[in-house]
Backbone as CSV, one residue per row, in Angstrom:
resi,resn,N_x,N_y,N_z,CA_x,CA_y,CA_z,C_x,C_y,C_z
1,UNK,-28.593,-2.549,-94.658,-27.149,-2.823,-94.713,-26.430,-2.007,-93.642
2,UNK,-25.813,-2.960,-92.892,-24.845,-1.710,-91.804,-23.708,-0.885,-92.664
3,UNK,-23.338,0.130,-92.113,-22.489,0.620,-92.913,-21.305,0.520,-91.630
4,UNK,-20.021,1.060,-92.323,-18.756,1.310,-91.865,-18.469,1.455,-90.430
5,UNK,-19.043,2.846,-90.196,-18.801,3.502,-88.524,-19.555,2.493,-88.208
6,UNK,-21.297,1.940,-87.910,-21.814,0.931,-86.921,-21.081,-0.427,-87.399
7,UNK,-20.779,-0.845,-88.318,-19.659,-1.993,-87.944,-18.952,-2.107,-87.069
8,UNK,-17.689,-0.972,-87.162,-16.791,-0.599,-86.045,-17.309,-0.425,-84.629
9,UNK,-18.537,0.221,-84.328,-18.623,0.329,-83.178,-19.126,-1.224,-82.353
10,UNK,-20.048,-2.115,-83.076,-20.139,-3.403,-82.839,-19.470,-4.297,-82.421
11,UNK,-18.237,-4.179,-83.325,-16.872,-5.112,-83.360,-16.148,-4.435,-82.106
12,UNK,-15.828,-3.406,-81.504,-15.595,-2.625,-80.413,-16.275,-2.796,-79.237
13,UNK,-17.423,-2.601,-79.226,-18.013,-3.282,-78.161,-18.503,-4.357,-77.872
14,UNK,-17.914,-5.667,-78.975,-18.736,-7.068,-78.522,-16.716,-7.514,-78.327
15,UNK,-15.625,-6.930,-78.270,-14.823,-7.286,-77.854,-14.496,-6.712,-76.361
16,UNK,-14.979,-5.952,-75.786,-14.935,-4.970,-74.512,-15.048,-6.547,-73.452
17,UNK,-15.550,-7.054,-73.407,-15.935,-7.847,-72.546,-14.824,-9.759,-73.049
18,UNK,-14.394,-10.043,-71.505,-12.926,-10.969,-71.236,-13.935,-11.823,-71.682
19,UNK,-15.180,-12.511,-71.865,-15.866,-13.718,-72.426,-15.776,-13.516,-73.320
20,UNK,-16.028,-12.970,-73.699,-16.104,-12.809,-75.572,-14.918,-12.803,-76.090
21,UNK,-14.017,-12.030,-75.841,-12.351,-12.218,-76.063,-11.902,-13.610,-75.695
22,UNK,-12.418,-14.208,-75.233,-11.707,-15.688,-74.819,-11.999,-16.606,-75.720
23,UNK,-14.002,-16.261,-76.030,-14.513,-17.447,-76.767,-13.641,-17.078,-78.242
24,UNK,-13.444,-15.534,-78.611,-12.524,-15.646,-80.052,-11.396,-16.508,-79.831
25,UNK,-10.498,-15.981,-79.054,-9.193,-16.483,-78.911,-9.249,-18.009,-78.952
26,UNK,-10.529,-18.733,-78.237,-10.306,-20.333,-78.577,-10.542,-20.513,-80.059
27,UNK,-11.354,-19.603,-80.360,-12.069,-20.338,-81.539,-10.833,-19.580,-83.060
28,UNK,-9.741,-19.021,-82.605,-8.842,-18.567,-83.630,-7.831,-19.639,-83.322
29,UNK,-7.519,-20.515,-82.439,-6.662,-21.553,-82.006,-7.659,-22.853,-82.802
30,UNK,-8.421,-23.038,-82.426,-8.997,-24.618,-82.990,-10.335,-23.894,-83.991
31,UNK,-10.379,-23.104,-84.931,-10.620,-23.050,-86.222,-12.419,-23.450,-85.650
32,UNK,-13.143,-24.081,-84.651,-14.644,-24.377,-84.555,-15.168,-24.819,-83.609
33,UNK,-16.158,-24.779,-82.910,-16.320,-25.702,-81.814,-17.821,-25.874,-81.626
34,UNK,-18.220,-26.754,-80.620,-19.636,-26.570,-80.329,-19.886,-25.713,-79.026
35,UNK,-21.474,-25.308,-79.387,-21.924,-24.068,-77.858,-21.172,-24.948,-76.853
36,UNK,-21.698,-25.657,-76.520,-21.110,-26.610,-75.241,-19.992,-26.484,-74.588
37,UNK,-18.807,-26.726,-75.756,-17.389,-26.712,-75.654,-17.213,-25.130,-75.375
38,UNK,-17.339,-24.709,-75.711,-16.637,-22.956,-75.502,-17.982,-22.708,-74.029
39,UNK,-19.170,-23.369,-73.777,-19.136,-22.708,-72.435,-18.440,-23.936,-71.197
40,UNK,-17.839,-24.798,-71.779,-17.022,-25.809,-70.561,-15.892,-24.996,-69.916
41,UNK,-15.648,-24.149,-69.862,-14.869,-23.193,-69.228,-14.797,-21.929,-68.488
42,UNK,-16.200,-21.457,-68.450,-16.612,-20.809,-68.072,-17.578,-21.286,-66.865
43,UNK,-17.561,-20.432,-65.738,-18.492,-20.861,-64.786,-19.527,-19.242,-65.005
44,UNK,-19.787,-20.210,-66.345,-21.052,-18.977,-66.212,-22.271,-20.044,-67.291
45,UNK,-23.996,-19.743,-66.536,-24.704,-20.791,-67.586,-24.646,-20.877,-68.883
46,UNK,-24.805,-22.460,-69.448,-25.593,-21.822,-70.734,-26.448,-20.681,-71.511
47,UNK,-27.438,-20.283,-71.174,-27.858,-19.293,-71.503,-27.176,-18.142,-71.815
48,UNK,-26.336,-17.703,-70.778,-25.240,-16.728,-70.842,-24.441,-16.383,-71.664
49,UNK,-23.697,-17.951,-71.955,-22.777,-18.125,-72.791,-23.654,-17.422,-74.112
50,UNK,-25.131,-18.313,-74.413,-25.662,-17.786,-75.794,-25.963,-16.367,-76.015
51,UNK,-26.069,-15.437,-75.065,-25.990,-14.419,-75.314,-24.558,-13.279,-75.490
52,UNK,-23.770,-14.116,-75.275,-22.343,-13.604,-75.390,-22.069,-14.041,-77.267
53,UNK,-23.093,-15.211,-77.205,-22.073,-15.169,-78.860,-23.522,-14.464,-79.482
54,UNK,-24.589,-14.079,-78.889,-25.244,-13.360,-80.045,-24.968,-12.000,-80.399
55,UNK,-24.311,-11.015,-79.201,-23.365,-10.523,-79.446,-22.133,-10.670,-80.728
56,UNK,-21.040,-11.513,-80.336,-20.462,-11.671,-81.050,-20.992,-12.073,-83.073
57,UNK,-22.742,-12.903,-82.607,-22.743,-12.870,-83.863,-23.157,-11.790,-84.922
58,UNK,-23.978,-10.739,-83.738,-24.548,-9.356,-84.324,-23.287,-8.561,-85.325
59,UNK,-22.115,-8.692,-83.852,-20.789,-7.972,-84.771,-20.397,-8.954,-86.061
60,UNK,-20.829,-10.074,-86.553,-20.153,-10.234,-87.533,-19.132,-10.917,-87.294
61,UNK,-18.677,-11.271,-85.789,-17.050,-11.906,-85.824,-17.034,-13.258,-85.480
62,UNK,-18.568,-14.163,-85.507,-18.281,-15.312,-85.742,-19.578,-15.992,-86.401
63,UNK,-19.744,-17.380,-87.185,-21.097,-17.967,-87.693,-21.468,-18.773,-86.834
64,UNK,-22.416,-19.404,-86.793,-22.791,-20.161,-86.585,-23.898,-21.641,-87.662
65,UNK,-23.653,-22.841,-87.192,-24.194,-23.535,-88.228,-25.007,-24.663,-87.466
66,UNK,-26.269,-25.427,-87.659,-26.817,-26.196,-86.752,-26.907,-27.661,-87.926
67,UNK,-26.189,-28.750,-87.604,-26.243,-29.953,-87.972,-26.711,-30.997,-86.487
68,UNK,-27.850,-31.187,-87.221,-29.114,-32.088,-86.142,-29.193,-31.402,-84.422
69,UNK,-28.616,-31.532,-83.488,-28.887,-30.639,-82.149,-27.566,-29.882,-81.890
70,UNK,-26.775,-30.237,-82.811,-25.539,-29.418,-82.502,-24.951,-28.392,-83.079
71,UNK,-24.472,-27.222,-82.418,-24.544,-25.649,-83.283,-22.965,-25.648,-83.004
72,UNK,-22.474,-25.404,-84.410,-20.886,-25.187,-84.725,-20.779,-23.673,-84.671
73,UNK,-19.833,-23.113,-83.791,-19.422,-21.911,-84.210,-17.855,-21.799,-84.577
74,UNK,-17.337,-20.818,-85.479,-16.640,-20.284,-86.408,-16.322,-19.030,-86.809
75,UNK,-15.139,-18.672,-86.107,-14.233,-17.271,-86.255,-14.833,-16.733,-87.448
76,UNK,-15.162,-15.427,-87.673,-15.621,-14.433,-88.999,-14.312,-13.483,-88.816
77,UNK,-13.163,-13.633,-89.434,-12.131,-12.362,-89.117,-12.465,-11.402,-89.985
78,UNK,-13.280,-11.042,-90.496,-13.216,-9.842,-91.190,-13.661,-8.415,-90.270
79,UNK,-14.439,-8.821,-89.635,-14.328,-7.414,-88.797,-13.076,-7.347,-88.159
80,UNK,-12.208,-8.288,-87.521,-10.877,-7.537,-86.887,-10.213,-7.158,-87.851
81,UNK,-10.398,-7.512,-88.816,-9.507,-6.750,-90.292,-9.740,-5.355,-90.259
82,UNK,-11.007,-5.029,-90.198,-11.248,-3.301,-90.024,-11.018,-2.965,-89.202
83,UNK,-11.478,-3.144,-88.037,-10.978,-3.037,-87.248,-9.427,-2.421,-86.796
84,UNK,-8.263,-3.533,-87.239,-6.824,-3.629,-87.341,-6.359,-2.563,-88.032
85,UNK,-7.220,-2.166,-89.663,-6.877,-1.201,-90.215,-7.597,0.060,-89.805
86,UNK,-8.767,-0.111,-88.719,-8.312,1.605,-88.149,-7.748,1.810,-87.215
87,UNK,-7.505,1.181,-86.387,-6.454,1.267,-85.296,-4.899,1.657,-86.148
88,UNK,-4.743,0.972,-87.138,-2.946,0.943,-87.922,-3.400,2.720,-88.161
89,UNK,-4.641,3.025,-88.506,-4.682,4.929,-89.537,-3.947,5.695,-88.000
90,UNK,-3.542,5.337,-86.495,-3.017,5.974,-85.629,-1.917,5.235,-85.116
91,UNK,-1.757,4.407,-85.532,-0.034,3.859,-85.100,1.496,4.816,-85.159
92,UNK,1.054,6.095,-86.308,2.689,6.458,-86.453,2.208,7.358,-85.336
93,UNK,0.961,7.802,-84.970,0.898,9.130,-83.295,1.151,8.075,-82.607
94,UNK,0.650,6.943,-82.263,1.152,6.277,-80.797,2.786,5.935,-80.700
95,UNK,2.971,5.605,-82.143,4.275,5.068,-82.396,5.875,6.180,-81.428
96,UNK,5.105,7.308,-82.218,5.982,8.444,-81.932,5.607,9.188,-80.229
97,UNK,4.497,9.059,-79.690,4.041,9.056,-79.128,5.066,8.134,-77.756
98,UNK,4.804,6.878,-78.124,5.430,5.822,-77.178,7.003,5.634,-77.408
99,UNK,7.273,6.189,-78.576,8.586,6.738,-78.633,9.503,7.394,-77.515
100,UNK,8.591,8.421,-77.725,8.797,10.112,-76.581,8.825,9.291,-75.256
101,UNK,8.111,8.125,-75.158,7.494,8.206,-73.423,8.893,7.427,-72.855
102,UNK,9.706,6.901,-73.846,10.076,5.656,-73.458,11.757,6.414,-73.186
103,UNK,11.701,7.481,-74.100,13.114,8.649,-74.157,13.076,8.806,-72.501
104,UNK,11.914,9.253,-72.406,11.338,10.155,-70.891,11.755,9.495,-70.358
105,UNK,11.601,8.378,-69.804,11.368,7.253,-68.584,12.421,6.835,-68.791
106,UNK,13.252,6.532,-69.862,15.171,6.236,-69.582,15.606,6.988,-69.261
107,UNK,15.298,8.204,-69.479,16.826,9.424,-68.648,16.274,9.656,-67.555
108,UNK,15.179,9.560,-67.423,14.351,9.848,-65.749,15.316,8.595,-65.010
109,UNK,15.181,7.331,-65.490,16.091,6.334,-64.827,17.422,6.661,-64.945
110,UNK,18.369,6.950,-65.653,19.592,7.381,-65.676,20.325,8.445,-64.717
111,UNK,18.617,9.566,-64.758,19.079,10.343,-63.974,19.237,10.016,-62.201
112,UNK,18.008,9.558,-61.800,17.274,8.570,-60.961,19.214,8.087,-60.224
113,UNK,19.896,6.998,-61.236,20.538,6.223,-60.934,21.965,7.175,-60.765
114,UNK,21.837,7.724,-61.303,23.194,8.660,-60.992,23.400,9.482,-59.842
115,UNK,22.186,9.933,-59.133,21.684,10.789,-58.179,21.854,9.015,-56.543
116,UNK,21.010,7.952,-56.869,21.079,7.754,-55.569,21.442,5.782,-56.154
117,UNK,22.919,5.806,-56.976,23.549,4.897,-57.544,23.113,3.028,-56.841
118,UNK,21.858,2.588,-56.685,22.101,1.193,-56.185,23.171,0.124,-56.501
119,UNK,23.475,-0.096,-54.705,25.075,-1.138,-55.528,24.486,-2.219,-54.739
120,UNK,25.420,-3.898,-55.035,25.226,-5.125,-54.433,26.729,-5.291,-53.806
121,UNK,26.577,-6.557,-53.059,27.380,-6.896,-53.071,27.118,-8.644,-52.787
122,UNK,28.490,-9.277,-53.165,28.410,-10.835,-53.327,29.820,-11.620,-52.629
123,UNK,29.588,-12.687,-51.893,30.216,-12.871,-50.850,30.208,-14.462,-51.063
124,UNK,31.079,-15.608,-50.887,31.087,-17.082,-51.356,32.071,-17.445,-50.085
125,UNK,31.308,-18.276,-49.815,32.123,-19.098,-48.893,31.564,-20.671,-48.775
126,UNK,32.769,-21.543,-48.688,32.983,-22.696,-48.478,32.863,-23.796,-47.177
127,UNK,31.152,-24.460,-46.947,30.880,-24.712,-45.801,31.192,-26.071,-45.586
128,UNK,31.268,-26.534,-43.625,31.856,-28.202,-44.014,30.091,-28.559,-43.759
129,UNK,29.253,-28.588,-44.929,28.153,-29.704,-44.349,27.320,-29.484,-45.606
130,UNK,26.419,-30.752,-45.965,25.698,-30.532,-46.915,24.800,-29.474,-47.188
131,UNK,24.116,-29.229,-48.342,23.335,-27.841,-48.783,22.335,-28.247,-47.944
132,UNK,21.287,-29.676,-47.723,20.417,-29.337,-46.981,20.558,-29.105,-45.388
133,UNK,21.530,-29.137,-44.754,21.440,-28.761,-43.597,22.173,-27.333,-43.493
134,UNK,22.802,-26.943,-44.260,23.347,-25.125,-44.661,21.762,-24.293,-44.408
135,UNK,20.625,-24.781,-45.755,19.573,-24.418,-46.105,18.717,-24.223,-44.341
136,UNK,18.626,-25.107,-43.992,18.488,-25.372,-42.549,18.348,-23.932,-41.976
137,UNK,20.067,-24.184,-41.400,20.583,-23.333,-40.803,19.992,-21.618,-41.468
138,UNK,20.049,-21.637,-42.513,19.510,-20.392,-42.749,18.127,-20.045,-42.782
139,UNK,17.105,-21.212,-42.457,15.566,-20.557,-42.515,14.965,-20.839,-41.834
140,UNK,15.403,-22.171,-40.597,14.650,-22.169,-39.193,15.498,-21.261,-37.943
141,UNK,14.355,-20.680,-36.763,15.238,-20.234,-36.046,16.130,-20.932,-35.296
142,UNK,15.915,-22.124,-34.784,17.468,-22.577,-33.872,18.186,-22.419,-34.950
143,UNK,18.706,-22.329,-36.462,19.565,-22.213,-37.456,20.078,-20.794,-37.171
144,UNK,18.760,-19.888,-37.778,19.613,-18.663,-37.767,20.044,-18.471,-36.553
145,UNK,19.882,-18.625,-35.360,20.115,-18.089,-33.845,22.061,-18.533,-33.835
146,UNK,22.251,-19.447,-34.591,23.569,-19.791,-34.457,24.498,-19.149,-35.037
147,UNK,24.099,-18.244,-36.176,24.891,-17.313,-36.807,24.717,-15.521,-37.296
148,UNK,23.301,-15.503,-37.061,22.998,-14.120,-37.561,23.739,-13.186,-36.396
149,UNK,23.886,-12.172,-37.218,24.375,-10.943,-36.619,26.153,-10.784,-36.977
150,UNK,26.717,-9.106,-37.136,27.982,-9.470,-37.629,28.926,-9.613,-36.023
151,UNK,28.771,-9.717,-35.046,29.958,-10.140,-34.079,28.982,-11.282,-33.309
152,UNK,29.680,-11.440,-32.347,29.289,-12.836,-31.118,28.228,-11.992,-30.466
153,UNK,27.401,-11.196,-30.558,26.090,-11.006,-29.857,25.269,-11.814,-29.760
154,UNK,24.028,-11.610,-29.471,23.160,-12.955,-29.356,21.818,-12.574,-30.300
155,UNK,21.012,-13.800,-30.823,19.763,-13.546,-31.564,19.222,-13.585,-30.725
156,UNK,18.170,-12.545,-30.442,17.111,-12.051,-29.576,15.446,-12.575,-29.655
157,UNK,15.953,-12.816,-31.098,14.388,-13.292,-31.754,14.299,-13.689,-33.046
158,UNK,13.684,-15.142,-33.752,14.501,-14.949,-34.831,12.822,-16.021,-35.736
159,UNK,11.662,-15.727,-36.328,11.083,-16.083,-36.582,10.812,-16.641,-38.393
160,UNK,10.152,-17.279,-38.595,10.335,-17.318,-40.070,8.684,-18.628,-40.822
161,UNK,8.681,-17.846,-41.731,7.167,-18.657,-42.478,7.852,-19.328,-43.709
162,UNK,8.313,-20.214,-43.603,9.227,-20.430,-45.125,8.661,-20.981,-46.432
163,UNK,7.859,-19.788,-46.946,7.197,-20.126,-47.709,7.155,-18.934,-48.814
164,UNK,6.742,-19.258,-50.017,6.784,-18.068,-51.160,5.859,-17.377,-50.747
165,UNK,6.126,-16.057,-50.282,4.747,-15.055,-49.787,4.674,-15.105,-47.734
166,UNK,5.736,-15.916,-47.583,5.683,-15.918,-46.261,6.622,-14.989,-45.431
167,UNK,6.497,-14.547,-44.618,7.342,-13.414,-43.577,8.091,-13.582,-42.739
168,UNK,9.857,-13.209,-42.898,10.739,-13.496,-41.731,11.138,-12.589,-40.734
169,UNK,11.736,-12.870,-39.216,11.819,-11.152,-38.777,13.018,-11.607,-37.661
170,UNK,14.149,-10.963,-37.956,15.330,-11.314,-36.679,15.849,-10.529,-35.775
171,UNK,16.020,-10.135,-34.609,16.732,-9.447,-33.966,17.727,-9.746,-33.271
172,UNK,18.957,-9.228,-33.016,20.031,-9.477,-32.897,20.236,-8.162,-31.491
173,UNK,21.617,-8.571,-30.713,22.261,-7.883,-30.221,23.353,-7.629,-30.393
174,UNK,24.484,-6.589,-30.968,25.565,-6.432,-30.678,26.376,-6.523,-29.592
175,UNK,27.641,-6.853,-29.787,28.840,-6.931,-28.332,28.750,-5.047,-27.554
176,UNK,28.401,-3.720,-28.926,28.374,-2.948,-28.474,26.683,-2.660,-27.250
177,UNK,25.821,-3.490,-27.395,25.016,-3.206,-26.213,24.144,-2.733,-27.463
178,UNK,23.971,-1.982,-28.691,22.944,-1.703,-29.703,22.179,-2.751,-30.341
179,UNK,21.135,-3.224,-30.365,19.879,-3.866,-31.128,19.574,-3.219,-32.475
180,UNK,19.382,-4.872,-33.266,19.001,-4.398,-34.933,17.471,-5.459,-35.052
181,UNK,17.296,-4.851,-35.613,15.802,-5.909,-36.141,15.639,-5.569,-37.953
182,UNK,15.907,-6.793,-38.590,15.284,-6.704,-39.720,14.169,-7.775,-40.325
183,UNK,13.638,-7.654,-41.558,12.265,-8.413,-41.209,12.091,-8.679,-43.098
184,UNK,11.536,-9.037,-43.775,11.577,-9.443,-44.973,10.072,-10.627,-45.368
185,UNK,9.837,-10.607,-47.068,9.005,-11.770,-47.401,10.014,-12.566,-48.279
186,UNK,9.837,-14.029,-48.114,10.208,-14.641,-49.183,9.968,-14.851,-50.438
187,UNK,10.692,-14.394,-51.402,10.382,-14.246,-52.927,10.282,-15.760,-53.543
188,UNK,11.907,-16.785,-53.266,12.011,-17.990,-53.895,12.501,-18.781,-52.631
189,UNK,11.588,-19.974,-52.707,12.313,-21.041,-51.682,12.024,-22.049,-53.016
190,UNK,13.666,-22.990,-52.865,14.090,-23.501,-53.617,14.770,-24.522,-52.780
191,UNK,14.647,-25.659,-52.086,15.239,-26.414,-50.828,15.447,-27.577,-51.489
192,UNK,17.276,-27.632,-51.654,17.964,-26.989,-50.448,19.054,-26.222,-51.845
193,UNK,18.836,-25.396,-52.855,19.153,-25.203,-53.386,19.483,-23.573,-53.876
194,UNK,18.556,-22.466,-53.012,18.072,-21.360,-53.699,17.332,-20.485,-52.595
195,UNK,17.667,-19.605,-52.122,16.898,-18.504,-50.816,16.961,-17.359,-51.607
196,UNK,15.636,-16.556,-51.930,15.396,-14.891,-52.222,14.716,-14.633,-51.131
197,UNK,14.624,-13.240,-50.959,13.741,-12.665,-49.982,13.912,-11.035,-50.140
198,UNK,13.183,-10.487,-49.693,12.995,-8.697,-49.912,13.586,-9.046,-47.951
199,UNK,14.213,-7.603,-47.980,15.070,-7.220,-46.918,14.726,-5.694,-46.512
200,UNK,14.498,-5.306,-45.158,14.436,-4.085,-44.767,14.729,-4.023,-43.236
201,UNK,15.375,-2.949,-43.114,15.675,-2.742,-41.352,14.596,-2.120,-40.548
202,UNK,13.993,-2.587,-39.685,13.492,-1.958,-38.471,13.442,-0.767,-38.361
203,UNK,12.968,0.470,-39.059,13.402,2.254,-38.203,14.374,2.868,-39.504
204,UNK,14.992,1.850,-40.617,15.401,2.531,-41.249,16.790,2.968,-41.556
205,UNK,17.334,2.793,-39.962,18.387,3.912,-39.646,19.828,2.888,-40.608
206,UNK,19.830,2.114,-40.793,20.959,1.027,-41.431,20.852,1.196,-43.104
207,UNK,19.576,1.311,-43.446,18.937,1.518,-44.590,17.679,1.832,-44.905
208,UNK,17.669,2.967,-45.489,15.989,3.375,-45.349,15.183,2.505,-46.255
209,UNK,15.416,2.245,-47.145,14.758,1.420,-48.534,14.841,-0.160,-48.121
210,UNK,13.906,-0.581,-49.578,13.994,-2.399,-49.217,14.798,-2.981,-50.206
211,UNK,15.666,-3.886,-50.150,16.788,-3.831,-50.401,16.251,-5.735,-50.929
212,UNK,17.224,-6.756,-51.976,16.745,-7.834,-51.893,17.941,-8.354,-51.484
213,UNK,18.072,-9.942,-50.905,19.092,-11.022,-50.409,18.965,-12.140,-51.451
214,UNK,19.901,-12.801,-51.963,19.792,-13.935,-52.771,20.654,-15.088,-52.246
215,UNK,20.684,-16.355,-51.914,21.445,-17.443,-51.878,21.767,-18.409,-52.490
216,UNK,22.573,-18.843,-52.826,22.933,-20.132,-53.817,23.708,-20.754,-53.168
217,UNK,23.043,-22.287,-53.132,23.874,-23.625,-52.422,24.487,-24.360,-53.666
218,UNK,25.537,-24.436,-53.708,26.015,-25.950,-54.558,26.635,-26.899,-54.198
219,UNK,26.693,-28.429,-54.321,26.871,-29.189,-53.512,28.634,-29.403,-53.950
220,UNK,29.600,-29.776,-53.114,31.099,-29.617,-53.640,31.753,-30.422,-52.732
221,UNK,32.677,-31.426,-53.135,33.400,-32.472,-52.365,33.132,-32.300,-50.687
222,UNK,33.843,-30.748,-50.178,33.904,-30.995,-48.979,32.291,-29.947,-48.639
223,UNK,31.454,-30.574,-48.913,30.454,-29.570,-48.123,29.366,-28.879,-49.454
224,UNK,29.559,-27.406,-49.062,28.511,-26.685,-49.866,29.265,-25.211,-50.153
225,UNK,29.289,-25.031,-51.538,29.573,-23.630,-51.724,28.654,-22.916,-51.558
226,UNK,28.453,-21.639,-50.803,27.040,-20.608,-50.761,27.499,-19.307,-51.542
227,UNK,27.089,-19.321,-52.131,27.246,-17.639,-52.643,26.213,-16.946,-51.921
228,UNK,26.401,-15.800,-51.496,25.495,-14.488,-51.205,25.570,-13.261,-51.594
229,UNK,24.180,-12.712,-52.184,24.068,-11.477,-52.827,23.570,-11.005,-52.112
230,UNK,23.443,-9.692,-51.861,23.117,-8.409,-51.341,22.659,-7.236,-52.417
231,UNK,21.430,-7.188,-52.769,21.457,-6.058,-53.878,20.167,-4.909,-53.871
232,UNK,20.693,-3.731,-54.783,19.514,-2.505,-53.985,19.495,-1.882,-53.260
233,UNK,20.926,-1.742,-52.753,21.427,-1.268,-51.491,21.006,0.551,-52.196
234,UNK,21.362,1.035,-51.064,21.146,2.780,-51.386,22.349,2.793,-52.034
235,UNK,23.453,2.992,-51.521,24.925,4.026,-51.652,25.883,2.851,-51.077
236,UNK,26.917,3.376,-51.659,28.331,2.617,-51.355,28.615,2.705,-49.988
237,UNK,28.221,3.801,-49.068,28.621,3.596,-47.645,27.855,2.581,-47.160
238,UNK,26.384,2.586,-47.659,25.665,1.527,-47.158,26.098,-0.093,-47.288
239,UNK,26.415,0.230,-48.697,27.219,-1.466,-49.650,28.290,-2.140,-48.497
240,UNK,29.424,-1.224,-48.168,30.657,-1.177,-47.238,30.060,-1.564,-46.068
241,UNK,28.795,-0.897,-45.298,28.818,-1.345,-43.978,28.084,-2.817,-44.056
242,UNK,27.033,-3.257,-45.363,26.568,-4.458,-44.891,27.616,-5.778,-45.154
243,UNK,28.371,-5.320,-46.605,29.404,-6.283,-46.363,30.344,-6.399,-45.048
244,UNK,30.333,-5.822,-44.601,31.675,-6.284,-43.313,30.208,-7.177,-42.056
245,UNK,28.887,-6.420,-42.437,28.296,-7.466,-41.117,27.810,-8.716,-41.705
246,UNK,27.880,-8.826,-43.439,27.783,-10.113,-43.786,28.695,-10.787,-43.371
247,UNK,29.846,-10.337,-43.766,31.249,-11.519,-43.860,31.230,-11.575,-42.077
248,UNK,30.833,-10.698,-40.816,30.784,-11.658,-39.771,30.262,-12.377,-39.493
249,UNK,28.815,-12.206,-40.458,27.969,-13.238,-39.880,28.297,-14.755,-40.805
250,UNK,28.586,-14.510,-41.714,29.165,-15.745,-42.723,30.461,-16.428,-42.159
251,UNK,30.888,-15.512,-41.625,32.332,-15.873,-40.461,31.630,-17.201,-39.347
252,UNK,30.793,-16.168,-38.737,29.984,-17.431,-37.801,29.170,-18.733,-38.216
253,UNK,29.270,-18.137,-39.552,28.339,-19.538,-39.956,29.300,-20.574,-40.624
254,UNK,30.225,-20.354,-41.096,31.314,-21.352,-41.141,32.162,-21.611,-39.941
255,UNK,32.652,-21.793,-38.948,32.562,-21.256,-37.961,32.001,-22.624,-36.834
256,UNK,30.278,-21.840,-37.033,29.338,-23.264,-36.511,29.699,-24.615,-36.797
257,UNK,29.449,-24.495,-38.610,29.475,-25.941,-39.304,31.059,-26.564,-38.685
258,UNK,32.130,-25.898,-38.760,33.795,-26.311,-38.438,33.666,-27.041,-37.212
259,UNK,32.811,-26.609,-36.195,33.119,-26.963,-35.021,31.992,-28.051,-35.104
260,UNK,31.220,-28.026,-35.882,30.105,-29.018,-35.831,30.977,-30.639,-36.353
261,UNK,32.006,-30.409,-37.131,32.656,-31.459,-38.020,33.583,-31.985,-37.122
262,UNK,34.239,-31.486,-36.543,35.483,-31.242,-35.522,34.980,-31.789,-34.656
263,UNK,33.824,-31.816,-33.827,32.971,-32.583,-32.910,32.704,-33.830,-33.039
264,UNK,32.453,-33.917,-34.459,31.965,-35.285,-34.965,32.810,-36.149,-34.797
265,UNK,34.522,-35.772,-35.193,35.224,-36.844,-35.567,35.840,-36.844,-34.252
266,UNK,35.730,-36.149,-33.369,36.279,-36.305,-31.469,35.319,-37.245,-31.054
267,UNK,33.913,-37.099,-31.316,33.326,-38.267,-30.811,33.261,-39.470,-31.443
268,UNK,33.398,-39.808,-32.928,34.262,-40.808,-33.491,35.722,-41.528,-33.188
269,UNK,36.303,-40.755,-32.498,37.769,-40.821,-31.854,37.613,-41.817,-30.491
């Protein structure tokens, strides 16, 4: 007869291993199955599979039954019952335990946030042209080249992978004669509806940290409303200086589209 402790240690180590945890987990969802079925998911052989449930059947945590060539197996929960109840004999130490950790790690954040305060900022403007050619404009380079940067400088370089996991990188010149380069991955492409991306400057010197960008197109009688977020910034001086080079560059990008409309209906004229 096994006793108590080698129960436990059985049931402990025939769950250690992600096959065996899987074949329970199917077989606690659909109540039985055949060998077959529980190894159709696995790219691992037959054979394999049978030694994973002889395991499992040593611990006790499932039966097995053979009607003519086919072997039914069947959840045994009574070992996770013991199991469950010795793990519960240390729940009020972890409890209190994960209590403490969780005190820790909020005022560590509180403190964290009070010391180097991240702010956003959010910016809406009203474009003359539909969301998918806005969308455009913001993720190929002849697009961005027409508006990035906050005054009439020129884009220097302006590349982009527009894809979830893909990498953008722009450089710009100022009217003052100074160069910026920032560079980012895309989090959400959502076309022509939705732009995320992680954001960071070149060297630092604008913002040392990585900072995220969010866009929202909605489609609206005359054109496209865009909202833009800015968030994660370090400090409020930082917040202050990127809003004023957003709103130029959002300046230029309404701006583009105006003169793009204005064109249209002169050559309609």
């Amino acid at each position: 007869m096994v006793n108590y402790p080698e129960r436990l240690d059985r049931t402990f180590a025939a769950l250690v291993d992600p096959t065996r945890r899987a074949i329970l987990a199917r077989l606690e969802r659909e109540d039985s199955a055949s060998v077959s079925e529980l190894a159709r998911p696995f790219a691992i052989k037959l054979p394999a599979v049978m030694k994973h449930l002889d395991v499992l059947d040593a611990a006790g945590l499932i039966t097995r039954s053979k009607v003519g060539r086919t072997v039914t197996v069947r959840l045994s929960p009574e070992p996770m019952r013991e199991a469950a109840d010795w793990l519960r004999r240390y729940e009020r130490f972890w409890s209190a335990s994960l209590d403490r950790l969780a005190s820790y790690v909020e005022s560590k954040e509180i403190e964290m946030r009070e010391k180097n305060p991240l702010t956003s900022l959010t910016l809406t403007r009203r474009i003359r042209a539909r969301p998918a050619i806005v969308f455009d404009a913001l993720t190929t380079p002849e697009g961005i080249a027409c508006w990035w940067g906050p005054d009439d400088g020129p884009v220097l370089l302006a590349e982009t992978d527009l894809r979830v996991g893909g990498r953008f990188r722009v450089r710009f010149r100022m009217l003052d004669g100074s160069e910026h380069e920032s560079s980012g991955e895309y989090l959400e492409v959502v076309r022509p509806e939705r732009l995320a991306m992680s954001w960071r400057w070149t060297g630092g010197e604008e913002d040392p940290g990585e900072s995220l960008v969010e866009i929202e197109l909605r489609a609206i009688a005359e054109g496209t409303e865009l909202t833009f977020t800015h968030s994660r910034l370090a400090n409020e001086e930082t917040r202050r200086s990127h809003e004023e080079g957003w709103n130029g560059a959002l300046d230029k990008l309404e701006r583009h589209f105006l003169a793009s409309a204005n064109g249209g209906r002169h050559d309609q004229a």
